[in-house]
C-alpha positions as CSV (number, residue, x, y, z in Angstrom):
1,X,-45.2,8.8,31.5
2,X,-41.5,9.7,31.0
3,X,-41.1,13.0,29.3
4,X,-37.7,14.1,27.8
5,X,-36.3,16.6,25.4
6,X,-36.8,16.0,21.8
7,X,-39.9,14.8,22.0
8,X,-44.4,15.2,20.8
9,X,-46.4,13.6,23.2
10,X,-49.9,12.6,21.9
11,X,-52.4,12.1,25.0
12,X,-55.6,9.5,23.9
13,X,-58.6,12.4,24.0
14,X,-59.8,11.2,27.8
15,X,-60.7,12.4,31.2
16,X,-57.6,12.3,33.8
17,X,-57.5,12.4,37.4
18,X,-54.7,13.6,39.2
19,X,-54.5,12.6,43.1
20,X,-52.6,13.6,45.9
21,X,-50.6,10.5,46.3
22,X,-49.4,10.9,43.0
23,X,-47.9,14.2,43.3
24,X,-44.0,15.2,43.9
25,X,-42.8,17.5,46.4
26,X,-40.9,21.1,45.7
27,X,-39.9,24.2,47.0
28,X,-40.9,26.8,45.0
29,X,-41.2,30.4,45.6
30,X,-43.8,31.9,43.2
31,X,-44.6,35.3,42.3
32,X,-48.2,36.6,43.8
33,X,-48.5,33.6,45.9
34,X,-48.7,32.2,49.0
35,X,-45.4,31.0,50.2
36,X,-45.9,28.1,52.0
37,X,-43.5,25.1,51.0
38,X,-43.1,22.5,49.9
39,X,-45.8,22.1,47.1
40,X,-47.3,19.4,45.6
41,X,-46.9,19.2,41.6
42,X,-48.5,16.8,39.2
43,X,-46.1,17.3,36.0
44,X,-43.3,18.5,36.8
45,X,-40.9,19.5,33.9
46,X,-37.4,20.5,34.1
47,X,-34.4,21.5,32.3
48,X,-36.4,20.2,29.1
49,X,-36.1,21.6,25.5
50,X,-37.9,21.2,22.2
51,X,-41.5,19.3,24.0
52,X,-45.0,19.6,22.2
53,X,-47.6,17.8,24.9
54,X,-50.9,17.9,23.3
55,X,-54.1,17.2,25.3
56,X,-56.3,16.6,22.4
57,X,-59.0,18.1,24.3
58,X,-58.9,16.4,27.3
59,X,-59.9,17.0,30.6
60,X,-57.2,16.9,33.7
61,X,-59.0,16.9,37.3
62,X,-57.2,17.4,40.2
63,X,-58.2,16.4,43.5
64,X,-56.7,18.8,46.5
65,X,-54.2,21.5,47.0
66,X,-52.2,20.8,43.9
67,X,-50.1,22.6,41.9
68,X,-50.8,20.8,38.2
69,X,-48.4,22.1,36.2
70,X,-44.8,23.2,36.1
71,X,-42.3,24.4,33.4
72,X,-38.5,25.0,35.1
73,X,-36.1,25.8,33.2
74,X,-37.5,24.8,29.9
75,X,-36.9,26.0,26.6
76,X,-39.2,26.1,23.5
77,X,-42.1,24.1,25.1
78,X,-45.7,23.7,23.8
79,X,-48.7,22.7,25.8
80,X,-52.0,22.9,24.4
81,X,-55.5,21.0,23.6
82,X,-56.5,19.9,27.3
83,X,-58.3,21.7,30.1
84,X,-57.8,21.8,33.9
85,X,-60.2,21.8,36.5
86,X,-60.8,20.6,40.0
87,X,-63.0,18.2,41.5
88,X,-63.8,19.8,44.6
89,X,-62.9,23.6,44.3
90,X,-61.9,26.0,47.1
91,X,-64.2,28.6,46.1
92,X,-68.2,27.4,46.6
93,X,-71.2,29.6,45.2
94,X,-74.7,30.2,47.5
95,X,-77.7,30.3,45.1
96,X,-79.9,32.6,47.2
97,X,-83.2,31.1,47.2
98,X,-85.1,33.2,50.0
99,X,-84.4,36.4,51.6
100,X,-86.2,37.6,54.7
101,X,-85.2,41.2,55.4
102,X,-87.7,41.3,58.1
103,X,-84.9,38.7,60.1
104,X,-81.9,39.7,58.3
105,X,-81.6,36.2,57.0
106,X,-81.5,34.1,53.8
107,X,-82.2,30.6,53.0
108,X,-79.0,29.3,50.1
109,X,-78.3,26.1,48.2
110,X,-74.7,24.9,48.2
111,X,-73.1,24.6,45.2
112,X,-71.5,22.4,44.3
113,X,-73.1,20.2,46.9
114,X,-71.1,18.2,49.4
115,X,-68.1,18.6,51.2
116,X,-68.5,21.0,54.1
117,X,-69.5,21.1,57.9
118,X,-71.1,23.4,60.3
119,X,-69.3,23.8,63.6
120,X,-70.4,26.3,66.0
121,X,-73.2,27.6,63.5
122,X,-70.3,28.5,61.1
123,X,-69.5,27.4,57.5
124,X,-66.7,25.5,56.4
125,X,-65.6,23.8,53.5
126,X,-63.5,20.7,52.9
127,X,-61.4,19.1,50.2
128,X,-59.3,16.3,50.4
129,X,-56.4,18.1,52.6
130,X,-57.7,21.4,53.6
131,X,-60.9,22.7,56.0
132,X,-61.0,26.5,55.2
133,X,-64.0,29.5,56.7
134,X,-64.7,31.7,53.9
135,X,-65.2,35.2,55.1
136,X,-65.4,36.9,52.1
137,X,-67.6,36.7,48.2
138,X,-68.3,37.9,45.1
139,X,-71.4,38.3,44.2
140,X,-73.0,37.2,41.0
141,X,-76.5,38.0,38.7
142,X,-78.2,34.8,37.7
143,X,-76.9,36.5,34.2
144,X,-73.5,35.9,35.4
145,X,-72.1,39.3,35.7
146,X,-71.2,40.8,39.4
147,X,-73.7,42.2,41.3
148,X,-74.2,46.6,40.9
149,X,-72.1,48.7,43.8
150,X,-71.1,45.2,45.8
151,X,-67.3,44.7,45.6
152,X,-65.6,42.5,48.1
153,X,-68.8,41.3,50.0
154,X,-68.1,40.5,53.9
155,X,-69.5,36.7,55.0
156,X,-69.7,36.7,58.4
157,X,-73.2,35.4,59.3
158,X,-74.1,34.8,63.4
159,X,-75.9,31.6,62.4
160,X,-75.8,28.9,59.7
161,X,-77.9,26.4,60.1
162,X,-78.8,23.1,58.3
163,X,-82.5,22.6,57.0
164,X,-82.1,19.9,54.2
165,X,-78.9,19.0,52.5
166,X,-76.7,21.6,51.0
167,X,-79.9,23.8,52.5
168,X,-79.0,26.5,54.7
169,X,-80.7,29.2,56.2
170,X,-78.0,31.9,57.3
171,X,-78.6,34.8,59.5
172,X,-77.2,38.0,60.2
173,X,-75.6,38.7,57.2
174,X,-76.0,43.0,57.4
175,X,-78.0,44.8,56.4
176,X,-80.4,44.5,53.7
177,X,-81.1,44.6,50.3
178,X,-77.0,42.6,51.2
179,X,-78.0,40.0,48.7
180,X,-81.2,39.3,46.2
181,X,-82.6,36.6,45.3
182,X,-81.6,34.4,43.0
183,X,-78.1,35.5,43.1
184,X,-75.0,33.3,43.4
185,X,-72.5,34.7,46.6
186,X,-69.3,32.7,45.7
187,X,-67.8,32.9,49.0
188,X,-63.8,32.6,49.3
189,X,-61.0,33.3,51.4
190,X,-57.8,35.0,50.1
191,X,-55.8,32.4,50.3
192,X,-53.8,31.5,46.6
193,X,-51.8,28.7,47.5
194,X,-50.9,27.5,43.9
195,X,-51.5,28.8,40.0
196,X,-52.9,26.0,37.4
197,X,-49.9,26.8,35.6
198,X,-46.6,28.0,37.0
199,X,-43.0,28.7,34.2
200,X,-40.5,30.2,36.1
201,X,-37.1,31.0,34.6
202,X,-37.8,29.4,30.6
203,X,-37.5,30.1,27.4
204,X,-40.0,30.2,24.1
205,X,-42.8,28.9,25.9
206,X,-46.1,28.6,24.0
207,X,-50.3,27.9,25.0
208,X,-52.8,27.2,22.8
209,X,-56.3,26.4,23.4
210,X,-55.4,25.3,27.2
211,X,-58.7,26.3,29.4
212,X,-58.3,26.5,32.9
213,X,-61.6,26.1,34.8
214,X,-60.5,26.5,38.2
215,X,-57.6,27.3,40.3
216,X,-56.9,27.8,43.9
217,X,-54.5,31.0,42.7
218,X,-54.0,31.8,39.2
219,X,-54.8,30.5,36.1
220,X,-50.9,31.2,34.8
221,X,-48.0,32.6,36.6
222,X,-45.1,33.2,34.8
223,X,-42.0,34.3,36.1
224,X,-38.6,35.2,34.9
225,X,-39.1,33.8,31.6
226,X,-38.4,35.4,28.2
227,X,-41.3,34.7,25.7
228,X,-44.3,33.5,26.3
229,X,-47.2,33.5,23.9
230,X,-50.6,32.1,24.5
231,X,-53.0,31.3,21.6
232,X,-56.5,30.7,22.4
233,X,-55.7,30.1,26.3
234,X,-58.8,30.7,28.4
235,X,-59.8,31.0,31.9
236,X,-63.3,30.3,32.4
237,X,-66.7,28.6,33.4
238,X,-67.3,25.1,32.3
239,X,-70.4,25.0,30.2
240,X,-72.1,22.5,32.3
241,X,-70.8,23.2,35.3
242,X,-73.0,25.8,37.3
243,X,-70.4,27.3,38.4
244,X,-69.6,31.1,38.1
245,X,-66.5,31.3,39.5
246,X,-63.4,30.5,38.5
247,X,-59.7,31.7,39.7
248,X,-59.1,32.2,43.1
249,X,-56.8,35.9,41.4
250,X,-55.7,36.4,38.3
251,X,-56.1,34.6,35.1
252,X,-52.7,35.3,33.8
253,X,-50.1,37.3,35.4
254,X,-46.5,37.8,34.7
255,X,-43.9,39.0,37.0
256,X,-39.9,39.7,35.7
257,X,-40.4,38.5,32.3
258,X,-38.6,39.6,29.3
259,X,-38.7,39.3,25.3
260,X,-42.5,39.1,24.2
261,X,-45.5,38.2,26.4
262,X,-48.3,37.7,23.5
263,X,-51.8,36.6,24.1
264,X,-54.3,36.7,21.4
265,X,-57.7,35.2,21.0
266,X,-58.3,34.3,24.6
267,X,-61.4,34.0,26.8
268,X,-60.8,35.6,30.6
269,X,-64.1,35.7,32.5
270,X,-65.7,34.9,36.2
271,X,-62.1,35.4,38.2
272,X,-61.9,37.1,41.6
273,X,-58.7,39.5,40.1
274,X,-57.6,40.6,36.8
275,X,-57.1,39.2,33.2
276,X,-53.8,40.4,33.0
277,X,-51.0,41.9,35.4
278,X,-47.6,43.1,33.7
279,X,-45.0,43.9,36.3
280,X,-41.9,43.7,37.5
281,X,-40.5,44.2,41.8
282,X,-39.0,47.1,43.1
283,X,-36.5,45.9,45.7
284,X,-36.9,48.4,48.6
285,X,-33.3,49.7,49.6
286,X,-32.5,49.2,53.0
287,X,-28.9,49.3,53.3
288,X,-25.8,51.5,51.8
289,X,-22.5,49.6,52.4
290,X,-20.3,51.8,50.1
291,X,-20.1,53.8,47.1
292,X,-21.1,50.8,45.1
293,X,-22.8,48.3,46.9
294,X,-26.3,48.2,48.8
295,X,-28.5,45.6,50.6
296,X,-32.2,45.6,49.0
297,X,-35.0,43.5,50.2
298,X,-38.4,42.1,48.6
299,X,-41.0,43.7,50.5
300,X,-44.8,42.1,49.8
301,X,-45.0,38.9,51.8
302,X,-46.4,36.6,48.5
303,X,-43.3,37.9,46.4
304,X,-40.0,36.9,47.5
305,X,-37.5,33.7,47.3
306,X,-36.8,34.0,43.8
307,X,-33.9,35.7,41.6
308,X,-34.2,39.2,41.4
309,X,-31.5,39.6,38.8
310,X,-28.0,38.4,37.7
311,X,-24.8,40.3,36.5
312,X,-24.7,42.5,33.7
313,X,-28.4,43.4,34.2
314,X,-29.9,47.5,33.5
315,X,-31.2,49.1,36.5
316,X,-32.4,51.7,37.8
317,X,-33.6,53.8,41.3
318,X,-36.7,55.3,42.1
319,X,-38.0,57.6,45.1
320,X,-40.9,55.6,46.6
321,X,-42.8,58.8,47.5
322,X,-42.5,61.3,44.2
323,X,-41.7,57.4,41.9
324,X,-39.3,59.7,39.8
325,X,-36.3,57.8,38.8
326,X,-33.2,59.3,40.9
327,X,-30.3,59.9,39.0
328,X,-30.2,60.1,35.0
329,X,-28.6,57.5,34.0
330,X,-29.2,53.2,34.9
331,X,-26.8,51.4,36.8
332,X,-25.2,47.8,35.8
333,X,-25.0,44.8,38.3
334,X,-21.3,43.7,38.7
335,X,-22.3,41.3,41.3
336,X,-25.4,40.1,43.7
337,X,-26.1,37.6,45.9
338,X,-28.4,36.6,48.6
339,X,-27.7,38.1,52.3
340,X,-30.7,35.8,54.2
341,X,-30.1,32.3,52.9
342,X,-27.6,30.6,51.1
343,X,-29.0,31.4,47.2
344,X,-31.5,33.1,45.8
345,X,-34.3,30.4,46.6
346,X,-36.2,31.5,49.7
347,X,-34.3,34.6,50.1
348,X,-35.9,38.5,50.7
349,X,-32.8,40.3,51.2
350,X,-29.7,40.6,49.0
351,X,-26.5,42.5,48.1
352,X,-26.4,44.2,44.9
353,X,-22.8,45.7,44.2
354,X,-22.4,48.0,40.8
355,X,-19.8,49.0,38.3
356,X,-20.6,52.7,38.8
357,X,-21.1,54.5,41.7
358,X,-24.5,55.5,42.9
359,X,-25.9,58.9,44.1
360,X,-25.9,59.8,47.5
361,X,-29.3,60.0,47.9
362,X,-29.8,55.8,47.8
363,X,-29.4,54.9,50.8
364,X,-31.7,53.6,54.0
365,X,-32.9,57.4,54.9
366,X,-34.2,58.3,52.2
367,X,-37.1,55.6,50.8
368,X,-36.6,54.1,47.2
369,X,-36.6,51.4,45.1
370,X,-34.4,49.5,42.6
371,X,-36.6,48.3,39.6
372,X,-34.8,45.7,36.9
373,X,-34.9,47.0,33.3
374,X,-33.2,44.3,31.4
375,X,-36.3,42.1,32.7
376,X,-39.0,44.1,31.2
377,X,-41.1,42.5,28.4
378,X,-42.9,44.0,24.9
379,X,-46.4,43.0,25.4
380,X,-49.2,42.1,22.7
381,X,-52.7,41.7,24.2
382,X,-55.3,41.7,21.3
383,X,-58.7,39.6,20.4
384,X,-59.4,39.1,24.0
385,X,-62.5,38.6,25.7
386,X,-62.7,39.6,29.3
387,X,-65.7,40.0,31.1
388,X,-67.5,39.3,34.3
389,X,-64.1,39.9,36.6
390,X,-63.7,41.1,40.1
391,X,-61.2,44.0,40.5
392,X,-59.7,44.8,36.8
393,X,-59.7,43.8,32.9
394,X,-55.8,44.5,32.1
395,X,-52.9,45.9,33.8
396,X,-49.6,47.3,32.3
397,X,-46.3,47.7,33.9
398,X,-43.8,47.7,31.7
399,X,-41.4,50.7,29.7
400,X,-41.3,48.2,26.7
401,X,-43.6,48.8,23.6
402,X,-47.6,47.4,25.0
403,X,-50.0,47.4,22.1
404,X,-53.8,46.5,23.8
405,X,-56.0,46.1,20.9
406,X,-59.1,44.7,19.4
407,X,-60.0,43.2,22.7
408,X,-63.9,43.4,24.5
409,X,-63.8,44.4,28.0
410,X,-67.6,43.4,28.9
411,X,-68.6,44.0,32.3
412,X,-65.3,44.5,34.4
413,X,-66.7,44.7,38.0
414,X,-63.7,47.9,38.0
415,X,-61.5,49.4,35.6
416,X,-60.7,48.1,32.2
417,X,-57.3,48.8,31.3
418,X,-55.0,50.2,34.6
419,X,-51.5,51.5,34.0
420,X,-49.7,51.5,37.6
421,X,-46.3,51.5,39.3
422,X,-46.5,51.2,42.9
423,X,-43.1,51.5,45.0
424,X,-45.1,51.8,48.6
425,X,-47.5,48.6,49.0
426,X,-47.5,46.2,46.2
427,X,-43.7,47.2,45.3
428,X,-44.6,46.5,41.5
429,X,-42.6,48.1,38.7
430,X,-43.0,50.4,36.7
431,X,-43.5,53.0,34.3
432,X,-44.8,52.7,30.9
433,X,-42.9,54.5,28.2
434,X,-44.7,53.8,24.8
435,X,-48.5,52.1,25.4
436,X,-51.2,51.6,22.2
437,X,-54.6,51.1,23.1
438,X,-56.7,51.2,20.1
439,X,-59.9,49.1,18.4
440,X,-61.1,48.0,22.1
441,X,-64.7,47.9,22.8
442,X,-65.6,48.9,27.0
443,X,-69.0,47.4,27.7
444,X,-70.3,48.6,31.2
445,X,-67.1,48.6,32.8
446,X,-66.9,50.2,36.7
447,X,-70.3,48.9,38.2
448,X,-68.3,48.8,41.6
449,X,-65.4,50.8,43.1
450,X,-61.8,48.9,43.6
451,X,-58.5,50.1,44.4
452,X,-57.1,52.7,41.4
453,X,-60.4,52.3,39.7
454,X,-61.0,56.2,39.1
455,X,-62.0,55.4,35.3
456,X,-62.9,52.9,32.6
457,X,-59.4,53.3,31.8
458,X,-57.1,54.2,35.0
459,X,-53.4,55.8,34.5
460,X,-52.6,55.6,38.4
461,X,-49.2,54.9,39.5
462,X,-49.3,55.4,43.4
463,X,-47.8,58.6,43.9
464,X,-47.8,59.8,48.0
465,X,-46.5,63.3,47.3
466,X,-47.2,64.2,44.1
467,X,-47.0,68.1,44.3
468,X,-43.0,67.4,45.5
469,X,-42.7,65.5,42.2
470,X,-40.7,67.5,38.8
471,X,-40.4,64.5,36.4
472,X,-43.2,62.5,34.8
473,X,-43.8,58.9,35.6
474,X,-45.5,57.0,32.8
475,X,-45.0,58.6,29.0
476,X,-45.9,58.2,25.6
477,X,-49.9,56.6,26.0
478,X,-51.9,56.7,22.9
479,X,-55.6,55.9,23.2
480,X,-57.9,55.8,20.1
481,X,-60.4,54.8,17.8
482,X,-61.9,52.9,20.7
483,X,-65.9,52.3,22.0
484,X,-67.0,52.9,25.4
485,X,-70.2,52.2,26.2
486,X,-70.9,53.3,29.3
487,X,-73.8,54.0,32.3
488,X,-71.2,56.6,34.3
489,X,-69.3,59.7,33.7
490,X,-65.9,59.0,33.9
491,X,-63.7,57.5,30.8
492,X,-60.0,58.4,31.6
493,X,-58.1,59.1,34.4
494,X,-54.5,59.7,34.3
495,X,-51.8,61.1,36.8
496,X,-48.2,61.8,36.5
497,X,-48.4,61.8,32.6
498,X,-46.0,63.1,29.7
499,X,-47.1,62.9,26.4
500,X,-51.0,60.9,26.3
501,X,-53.3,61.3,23.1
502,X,-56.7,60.6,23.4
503,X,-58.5,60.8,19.4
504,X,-60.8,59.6,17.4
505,X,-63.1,57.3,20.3
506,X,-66.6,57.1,20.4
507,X,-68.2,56.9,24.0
508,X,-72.2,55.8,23.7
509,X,-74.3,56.6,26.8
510,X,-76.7,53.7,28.5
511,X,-79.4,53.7,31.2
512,X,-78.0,49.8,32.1
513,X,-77.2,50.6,35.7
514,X,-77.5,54.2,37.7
515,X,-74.5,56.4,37.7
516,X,-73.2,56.4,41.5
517,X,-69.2,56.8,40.7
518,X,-67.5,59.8,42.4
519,X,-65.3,60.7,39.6
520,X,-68.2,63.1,37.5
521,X,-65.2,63.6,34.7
522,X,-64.9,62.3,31.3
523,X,-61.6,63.3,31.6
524,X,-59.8,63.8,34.6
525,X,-55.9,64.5,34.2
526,X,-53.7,65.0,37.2
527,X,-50.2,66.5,36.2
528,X,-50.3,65.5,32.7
529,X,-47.8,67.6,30.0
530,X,-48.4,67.4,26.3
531,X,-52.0,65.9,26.8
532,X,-54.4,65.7,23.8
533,X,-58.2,65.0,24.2
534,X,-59.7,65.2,20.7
């Protein structure tokens, strides 16, 4: 079908399959991803306005490395009433049948069946245009929630062998008890070629009830956009399916956006990252060419080849190893522009130039960042079910108002609720400066250990000298009338805080799992001023 602006699309309630040969080409550089190009898109929309699509509950397969969905340059835009899923999914799930400790081996059923080889006595799978080795798993009770104290499980057996279809018996896994039986071992690489859902650089953009079952990345990136809100959307298991996996990362993650990211009522369970990720980059300085103008450069290798920012835009510079903001005042772009290609669109490197004249101190020598502030969102994340996740539950990165509320966190393999700002590895922006989390309920959180996972809830922006540092990083954090019910010790960590109130919560001990975390705090408060605990 032809879409254009102006206009309420009605799909007939069906089941719709989506093949390669039907697919367009593009080159698109997107946030958190791999950046391989071109990539295949199913519906591709485009300098659209006004469009309602509505599903009206259907299902939309796709078969291979597709991306399904794009929004470009769209303004006021609804999707909703249809799910997405995959016919043959990059991610496949062992259900361990027999274990022999005795011969460090177990005997696993494929699932879903079909569609792999063994070469060499090694594992692979296949879809319609990829062969891929996983190497790595998660590791699931037949209850669905990730296995106790196993984070990131290592797949490298010596032998697989065949001994009935989608039967294998696999040795020399490691040592044992590695896996149990009865347990599904997902297995995985770390590849995220493409999101379900990708809006980069829109407008007004609107989700409701849109489930994504699978996806070989994310179940939504959005990107330089300004208001998003999703209604219902959900990331998770099929009921029928078997499966219990289901995004290759995050569920939803949002990188340079601006106005108000809402998502209420929504279901985020079984993916191998976190519900939510809030961020903006921090453009590492690399060049001082005058007074006014410096060369900057993305710096993680799946975030680059997009606009960074335009003229006119707040921002501001921050020393990568203390993260306090240099200077006290922001500066405003008078001009930018790429330095390693032509524009912005495949480009790591470019030349910012600025009204006002910048400290001494940024320059190449001295390590730090410039973070964007007029592409910074307000965030609303409330009436939200997240449970059974690798790595994290929700993740905040933003100085504009975040209000977390009325959400269950159930069973986050790591921490619920991180607050970060990392200017060394990830190069994600940035400090929070007035954060709500209130009327949550933590079930179990932390049964394994991830990175920046000292508590249920984790204040942790990566901080390499933190006794050089004078200022305060985040500010203005308000945690109350919350549950936690808990098998461990710790409850909150925070570092490099100003200003954090912690009232009125109720934290109910379980015997669920044994305690084994190394953080034996409740509390444990690294350079906080004007903290509260009461």
């Amino acid at each position: 079908m032809t879409i254009t602006s102006g206009k309420h699309f009605v799909m007939k309630k069906d089941t719709y399959h989506f093949q390669l040969s039907q697919t367009t080409e593009k080159e698109l550089y997107i946030s958190n991803h791999d950046q391989d190009n071109p990539k295949k898109v199913a519906i591709y929309l485009e300098n659209l306005s006004n469009v309602v699509i509505d599903g009206k509950g259907s299902e939309w397969v796709f078969h291979g490395t597709i991306l399904p969905i794009v929004l470009k340059n769209c303004t006021n835009i609804t999707l909703k009433n249809f799910s997405i899923d995959f016919a043959i999914p990059h991610s496949r799930q062992l259900h361990i049948i027999e274990i022999d400790s005795t011969q460090n081996s177990v005997v696993a059923r494929l699932y879903p069946e079909g569609n792999y080889e063994l070469v060499d006595n090694q594992l692979f799978f296949i879809g319609e245009d990829y062969r891929e080795k996983p190497f790595v798993g998660m590791v699931f009770r037949a209850d669905k929630r990730l296995a106790y104290r196993r984070a990131d499980v290592a797949f490298e057996p010596t032998k697989v062998a065949e001994i009935a279809p989608n039967v294998f018996k696999i040795e020399g896994l490691g040592r044992q008890p590695y896996l149990e039986k009865d347990e599904r071992f997902a297995l995985r690489t770390y590849l995220r070629p493409t999101p379900a859902i990708f809006v980069s650089e829109c407008k007004n953009i609107k989700l409701e009830n849109v489930v994504v079952h699978n996806a070989q990345g994310m179940g939504l990136l959005a990107q330089l956009t300004e208001n998003i809100a999703l209604n219902r959307f959900q990331v998770a298991l099929k009921a029928d399916s078997g499966r219990y996996f289901t995004t290759q990362a995050d569920a939803t993650h949002f990188s340079a956006c601006k106005g108000l990211i809402s998502s209420k009522n929504g279901l985020y369970e079984g993916m191998a990252d976190d519900a939510i990720n809030i961020h903006g980059t921090y453009l590492k300085v690399i060049a001082r060419k005058n007074t006014h103008t410096i060369q900057a450069q993305y710096m993680h290798p799946q975030t680059f080849g997009f606009k960074w920012g335009t003229a006119g835009d707040e921002v501001q510079f921050v020393a990568a190893k203390t993260m306090e903001v240099i200077g006290n005042k922001t500066y405003s772009i008078q001009h930018i522009k790429a330095v390693d290609k032509p524009t912005e669109v495949g480009a790591k490197i470019f030349e910012l130039t600025f009204k006002e004249a910048l400290p001494e101190e940024i320059n190449e020598h001295t390590p730090c960042g410039v973070e964007n502030l007029s592409w910074t969102p307000r965030v609303i994340f409330k009436n939200n079910i997240v449970r059974n996740n690798r790595a994290r539950g929700a993740l905040f990165s933003t100085p504009k108002k975040v209000v977390c509320s009325n959400n269950l966190f159930d069973h986050t393999h790591g921490t619920a609720i991180l607050l970060c700002g990392d200017c060394n590895g990830w190069y994600e922006t940035g400090a929070c400066r007035d954060v709500t989390i209130k009327k949550n309920r933590f079930i179990n959180a932390l049964t394994a250990n991830y990175q920046f996972t000292n508590a249920i809830i984790s204040i942790y922006p990566e901080i390499t000298d933190l006794k050089a540092q004078e200022k305060y990083f985040h500010s203005n954090i308000l945690i109350e009338n919350n549950i936690f019910e808990t098998f461990d010790e710790p409850i909150l960590y925070a570092k490099s805080v100003e200003n954090l109130i912690y009232r009125n919560n109720t934290i109910i001990k379980n015997k669920e799992f044994k305690p084994f975390h190394w953080n034996k705090d409740h509390f444990k408060l690294e350079r906080v001023k004007n903290g509260l605990i009461k």
